[in-house]
MDTraj code that builds the backbone (N, CA, C; nanometers):
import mdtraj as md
import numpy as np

residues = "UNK UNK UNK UNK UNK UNK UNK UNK UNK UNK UNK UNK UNK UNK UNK UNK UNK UNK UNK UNK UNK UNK UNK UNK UNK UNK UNK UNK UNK UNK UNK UNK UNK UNK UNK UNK UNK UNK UNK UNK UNK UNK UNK UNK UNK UNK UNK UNK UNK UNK UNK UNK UNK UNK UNK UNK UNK UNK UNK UNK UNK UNK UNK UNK UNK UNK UNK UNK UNK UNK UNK UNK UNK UNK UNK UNK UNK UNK UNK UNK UNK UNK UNK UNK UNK UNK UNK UNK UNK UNK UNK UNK UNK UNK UNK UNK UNK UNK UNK UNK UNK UNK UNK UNK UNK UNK UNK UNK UNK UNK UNK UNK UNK UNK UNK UNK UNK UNK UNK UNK UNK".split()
xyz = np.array([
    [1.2330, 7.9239, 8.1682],
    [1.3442, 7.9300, 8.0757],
    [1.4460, 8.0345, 8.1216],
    [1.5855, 8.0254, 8.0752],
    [1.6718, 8.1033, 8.1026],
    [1.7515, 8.1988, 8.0244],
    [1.7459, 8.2916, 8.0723],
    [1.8278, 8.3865, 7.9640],
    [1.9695, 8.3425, 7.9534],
    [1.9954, 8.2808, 7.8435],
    [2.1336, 8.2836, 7.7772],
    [2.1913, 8.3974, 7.7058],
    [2.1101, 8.5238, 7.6907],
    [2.1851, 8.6142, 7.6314],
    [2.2341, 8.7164, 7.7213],
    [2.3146, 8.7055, 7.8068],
    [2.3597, 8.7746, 7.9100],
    [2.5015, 8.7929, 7.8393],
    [2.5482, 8.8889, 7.8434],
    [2.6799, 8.9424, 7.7634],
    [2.8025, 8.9032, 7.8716],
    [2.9011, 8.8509, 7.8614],
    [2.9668, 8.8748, 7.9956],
    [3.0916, 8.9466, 7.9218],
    [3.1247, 8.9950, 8.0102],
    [3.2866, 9.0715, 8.0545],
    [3.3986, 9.0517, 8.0477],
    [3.4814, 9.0486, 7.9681],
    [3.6164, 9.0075, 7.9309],
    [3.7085, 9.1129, 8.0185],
    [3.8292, 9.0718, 8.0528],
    [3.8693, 9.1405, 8.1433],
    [4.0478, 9.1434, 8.0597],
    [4.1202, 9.2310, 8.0180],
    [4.2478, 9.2275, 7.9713],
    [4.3367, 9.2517, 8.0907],
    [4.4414, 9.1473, 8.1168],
    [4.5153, 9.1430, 8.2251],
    [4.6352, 9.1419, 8.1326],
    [4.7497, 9.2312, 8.1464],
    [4.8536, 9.2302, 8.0496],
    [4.9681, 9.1279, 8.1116],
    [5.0501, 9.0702, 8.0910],
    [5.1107, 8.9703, 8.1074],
    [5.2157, 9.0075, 8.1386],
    [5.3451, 8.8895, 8.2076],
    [5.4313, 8.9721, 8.2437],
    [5.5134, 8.9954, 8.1410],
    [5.5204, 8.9491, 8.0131],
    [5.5953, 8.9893, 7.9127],
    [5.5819, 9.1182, 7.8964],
    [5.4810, 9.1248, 7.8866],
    [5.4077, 9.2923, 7.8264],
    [5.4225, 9.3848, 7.9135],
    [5.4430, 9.3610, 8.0245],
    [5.4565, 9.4701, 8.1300],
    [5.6127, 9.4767, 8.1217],
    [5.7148, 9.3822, 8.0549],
    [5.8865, 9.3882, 8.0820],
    [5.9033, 9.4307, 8.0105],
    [5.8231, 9.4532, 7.8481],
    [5.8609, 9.5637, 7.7361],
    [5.7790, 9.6740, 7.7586],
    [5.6936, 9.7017, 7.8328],
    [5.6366, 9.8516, 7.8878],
    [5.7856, 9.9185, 7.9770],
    [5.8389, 9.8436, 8.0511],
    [5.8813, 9.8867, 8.1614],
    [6.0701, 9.9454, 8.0567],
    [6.0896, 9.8217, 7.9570],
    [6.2507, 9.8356, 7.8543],
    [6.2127, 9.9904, 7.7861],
    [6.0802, 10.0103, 7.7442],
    [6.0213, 10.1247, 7.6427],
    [6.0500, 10.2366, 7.7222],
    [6.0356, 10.2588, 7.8305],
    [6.0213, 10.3563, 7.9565],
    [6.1367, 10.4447, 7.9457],
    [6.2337, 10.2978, 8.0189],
    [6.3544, 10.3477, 8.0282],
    [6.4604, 10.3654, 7.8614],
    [6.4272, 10.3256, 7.8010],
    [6.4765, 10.3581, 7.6822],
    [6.4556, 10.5026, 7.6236],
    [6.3122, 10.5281, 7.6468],
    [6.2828, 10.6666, 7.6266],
    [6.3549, 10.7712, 7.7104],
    [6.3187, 10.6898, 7.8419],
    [6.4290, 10.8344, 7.9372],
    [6.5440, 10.8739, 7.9185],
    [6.6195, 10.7399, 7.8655],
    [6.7144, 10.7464, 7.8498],
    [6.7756, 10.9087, 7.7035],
    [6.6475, 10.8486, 7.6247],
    [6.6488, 10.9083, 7.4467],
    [6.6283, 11.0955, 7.5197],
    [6.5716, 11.0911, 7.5689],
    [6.4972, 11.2368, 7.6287],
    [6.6174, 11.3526, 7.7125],
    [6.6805, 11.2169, 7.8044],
    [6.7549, 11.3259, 7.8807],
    [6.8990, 11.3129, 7.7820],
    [6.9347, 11.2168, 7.6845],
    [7.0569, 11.2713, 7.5938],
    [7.0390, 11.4263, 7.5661],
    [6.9044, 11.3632, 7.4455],
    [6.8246, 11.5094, 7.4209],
    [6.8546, 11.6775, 7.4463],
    [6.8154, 11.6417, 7.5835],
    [6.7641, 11.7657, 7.6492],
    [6.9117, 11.8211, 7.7383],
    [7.0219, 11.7107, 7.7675],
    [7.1115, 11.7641, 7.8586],
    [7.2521, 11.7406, 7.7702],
    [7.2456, 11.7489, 7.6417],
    [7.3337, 11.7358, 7.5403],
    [7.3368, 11.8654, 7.4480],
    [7.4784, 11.9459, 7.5079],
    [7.5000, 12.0571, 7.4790],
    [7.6834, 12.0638, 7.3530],
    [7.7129, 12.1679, 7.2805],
    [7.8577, 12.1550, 7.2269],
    [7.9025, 12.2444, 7.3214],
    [7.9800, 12.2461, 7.3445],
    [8.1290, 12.2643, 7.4194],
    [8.2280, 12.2753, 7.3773],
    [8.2932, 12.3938, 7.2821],
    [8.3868, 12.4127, 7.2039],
    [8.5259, 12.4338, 7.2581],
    [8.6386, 12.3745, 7.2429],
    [8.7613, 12.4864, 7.3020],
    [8.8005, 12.5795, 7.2209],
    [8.8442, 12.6735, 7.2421],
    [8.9032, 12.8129, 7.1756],
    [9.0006, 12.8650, 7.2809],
    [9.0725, 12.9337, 7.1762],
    [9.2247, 13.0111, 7.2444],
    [9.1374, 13.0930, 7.3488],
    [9.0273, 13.1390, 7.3742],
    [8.9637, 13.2766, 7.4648],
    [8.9270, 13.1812, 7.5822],
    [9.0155, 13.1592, 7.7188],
    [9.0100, 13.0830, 7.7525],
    [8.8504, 13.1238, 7.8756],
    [8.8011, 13.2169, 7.8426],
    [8.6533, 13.2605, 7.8734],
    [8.5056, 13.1564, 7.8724],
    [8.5369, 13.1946, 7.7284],
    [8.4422, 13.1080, 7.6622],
    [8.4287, 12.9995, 7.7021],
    [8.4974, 12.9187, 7.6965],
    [8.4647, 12.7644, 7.7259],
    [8.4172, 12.7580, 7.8839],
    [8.4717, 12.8401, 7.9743],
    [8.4225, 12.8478, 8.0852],
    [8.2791, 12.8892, 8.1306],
    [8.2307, 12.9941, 8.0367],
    [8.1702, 13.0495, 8.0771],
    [8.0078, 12.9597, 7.9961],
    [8.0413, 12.8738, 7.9386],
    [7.9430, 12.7579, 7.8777],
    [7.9030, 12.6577, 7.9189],
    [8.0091, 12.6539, 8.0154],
    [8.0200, 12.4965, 8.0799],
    [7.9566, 12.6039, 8.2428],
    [7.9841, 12.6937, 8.2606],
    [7.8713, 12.7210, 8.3663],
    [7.7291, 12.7388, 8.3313],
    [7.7149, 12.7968, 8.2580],
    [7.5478, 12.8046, 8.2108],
    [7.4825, 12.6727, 8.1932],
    [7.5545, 12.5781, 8.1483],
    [7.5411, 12.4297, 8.1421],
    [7.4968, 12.4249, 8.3334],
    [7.6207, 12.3944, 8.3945],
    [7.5812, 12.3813, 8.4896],
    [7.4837, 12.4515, 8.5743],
    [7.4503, 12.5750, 8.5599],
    [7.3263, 12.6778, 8.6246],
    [7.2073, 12.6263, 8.5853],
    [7.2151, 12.5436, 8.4435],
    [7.1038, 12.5258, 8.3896],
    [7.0834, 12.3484, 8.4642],
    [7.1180, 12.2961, 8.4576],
    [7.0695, 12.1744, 8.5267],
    [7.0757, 12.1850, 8.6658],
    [7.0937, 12.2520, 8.7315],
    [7.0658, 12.2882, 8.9091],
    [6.9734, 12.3944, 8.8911],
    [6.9229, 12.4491, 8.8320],
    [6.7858, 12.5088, 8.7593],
    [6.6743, 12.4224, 8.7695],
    [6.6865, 12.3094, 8.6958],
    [6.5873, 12.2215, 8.6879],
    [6.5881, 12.1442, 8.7681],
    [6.7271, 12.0626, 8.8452],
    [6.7390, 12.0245, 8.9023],
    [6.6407, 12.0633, 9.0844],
    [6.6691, 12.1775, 9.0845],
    [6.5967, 12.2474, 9.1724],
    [6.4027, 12.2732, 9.1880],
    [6.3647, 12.3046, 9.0391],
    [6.2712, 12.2758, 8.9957],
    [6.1732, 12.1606, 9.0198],
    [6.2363, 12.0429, 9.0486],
    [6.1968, 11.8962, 9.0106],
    [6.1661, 11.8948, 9.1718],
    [6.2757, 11.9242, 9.2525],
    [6.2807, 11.9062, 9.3675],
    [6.1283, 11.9628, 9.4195],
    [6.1077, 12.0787, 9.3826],
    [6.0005, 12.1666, 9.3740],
    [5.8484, 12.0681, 9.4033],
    [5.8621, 11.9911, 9.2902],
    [5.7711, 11.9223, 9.2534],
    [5.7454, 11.7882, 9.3413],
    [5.8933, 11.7580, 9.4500],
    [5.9057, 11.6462, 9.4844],
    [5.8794, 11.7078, 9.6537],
    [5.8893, 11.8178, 9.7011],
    [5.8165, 11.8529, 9.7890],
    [5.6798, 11.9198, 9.8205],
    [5.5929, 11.9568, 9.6556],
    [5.4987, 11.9040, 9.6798],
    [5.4145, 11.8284, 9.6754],
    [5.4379, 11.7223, 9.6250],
    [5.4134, 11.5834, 9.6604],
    [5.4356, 11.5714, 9.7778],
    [5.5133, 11.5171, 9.8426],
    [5.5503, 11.5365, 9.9822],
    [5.4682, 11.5570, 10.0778],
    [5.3976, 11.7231, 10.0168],
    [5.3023, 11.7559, 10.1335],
    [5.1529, 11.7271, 10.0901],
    [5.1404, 11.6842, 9.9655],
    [5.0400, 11.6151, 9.9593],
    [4.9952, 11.5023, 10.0043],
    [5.0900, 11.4087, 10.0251],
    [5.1121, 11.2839, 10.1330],
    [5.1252, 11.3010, 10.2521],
    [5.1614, 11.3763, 10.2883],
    [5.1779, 11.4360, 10.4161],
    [4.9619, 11.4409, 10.4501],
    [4.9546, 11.5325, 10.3885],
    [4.8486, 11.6025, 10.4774],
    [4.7265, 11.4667, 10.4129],
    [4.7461, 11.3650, 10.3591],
    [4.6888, 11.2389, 10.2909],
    [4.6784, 11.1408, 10.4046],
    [4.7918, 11.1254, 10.4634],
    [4.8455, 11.0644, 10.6126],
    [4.7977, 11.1044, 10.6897],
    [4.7614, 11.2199, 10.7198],
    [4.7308, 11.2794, 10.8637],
    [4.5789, 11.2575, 10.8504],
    [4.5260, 11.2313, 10.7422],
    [4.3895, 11.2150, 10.7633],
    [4.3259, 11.0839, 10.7738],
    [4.4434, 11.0145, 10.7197],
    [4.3659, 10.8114, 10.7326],
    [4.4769, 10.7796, 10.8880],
    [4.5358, 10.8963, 10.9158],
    [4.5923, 10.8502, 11.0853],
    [4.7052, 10.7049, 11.0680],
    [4.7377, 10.6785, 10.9269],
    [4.8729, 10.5814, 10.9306],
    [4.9992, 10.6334, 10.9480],
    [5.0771, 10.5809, 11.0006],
    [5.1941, 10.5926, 11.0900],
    [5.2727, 10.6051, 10.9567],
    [5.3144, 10.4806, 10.8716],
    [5.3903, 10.4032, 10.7661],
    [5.3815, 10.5388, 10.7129],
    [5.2585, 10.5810, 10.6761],
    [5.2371, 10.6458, 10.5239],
    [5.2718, 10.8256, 10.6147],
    [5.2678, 10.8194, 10.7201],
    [5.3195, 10.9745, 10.7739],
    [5.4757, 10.9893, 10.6980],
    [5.5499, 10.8739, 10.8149],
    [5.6934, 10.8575, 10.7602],
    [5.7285, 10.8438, 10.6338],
    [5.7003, 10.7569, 10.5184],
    [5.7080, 10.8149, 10.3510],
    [5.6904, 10.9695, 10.3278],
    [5.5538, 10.9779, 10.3808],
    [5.5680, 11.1494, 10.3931],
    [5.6053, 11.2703, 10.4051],
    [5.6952, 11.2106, 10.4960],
    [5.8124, 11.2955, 10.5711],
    [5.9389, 11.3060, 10.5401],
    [5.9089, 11.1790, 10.4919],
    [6.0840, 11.1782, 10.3811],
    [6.0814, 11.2406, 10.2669],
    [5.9863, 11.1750, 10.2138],
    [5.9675, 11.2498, 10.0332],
    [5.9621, 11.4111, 10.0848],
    [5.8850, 11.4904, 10.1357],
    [5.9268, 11.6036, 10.1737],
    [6.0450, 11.6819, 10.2016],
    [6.1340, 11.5792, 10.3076],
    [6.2394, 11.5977, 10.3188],
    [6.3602, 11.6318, 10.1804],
    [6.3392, 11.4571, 10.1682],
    [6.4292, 11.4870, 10.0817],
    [6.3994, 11.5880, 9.9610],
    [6.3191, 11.6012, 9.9289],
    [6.2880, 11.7551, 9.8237],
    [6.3114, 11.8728, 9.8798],
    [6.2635, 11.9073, 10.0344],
    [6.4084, 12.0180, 10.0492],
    [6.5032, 12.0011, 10.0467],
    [6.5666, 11.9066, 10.0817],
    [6.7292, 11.8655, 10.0976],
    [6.7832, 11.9079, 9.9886],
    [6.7587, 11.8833, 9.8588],
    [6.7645, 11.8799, 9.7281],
    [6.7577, 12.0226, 9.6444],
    [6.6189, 12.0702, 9.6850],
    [6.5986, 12.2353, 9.6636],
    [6.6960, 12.3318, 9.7231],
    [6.7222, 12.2833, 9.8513],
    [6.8641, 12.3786, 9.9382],
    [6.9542, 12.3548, 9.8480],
    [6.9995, 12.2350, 9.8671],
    [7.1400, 12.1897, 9.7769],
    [7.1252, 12.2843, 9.6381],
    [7.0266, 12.2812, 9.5513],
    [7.0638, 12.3576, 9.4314],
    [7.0549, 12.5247, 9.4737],
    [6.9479, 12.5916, 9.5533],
    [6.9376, 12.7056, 9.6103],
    [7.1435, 12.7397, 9.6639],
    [7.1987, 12.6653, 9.7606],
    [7.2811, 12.7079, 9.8084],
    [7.4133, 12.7103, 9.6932],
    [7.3534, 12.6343, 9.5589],
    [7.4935, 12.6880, 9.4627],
    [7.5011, 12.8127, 9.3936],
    [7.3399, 12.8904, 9.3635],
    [7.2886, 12.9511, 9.2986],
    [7.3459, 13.0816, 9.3400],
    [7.3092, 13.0594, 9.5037],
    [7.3449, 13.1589, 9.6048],
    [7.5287, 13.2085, 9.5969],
    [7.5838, 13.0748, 9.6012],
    [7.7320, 13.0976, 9.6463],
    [7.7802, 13.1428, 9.5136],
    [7.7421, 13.0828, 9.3648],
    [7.7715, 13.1564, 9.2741],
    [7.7546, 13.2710, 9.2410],
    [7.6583, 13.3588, 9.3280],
    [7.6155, 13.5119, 9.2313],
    [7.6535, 13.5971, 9.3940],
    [7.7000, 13.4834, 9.4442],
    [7.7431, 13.5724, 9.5783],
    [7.8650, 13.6634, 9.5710],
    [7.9749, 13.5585, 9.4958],
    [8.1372, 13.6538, 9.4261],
    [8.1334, 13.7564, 9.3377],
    [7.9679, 13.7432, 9.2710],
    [7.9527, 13.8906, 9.1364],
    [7.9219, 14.0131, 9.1643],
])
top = md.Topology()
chain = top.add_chain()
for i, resn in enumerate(residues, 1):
    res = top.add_residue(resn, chain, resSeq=i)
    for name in ("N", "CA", "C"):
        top.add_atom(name, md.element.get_by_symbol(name[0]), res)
traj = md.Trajectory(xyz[None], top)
């Protein structure tokens, strides 16, 4: 005789619908997040200071993070990097090397405004 009570395994494969409103939710949120977070007032006034001097901190502050991110995007970078060098693929060196790259590229770029701004003070 045979065992018929063998349980089997259902397997949930999400569909492509479900993956095109995962993917609308995503970007909708990013969208909701960076209003959020990079949505500052900006007043004019006769002190023609002020308004200047808001709209730089604005800007210090997102080449701040901006810089930050980069941070994060070169080390990744060298985590792929040194990921590559150990399975010896070519493909996955070069991704490697870029994503690295370009996260210094990026880190300089905000480093060299930081620099040239507090360089005139």
């Amino acid at each position: 005789m045979k065992n018929n009570n063998v349980a089997h395994e259902v397997q949930y494969l999400p569909s492509r619908k479900s993956k095109s409103l995962v993917k609308i939710a995503v970007v909708v949120l990013l969208i909701t997040l960076t209003t959020a977070v990079f949505t500052q007032n900006i007043y004019a006034t006769l002190d023609t200071g002020a308004g200047q001097e808001q709209f730089n901190q604005l800007i210090e502050f997102i080449a701040t993070w901006i810089g930050r991110i980069a941070g994060v995007v070169m080390l990744l970078g060298g985590i792929q990097l040194g990921l590559a060098l150990k399975s010896q693929s070519p493909d996955e060196k070069v991704n490697a090397l870029f994503t690295l790259g370009a996260g210094a590229l990026v880190f300089g770029i905000t480093q060299a405004y930081t620099f040239f701004t507090n360089f005139g003070s």
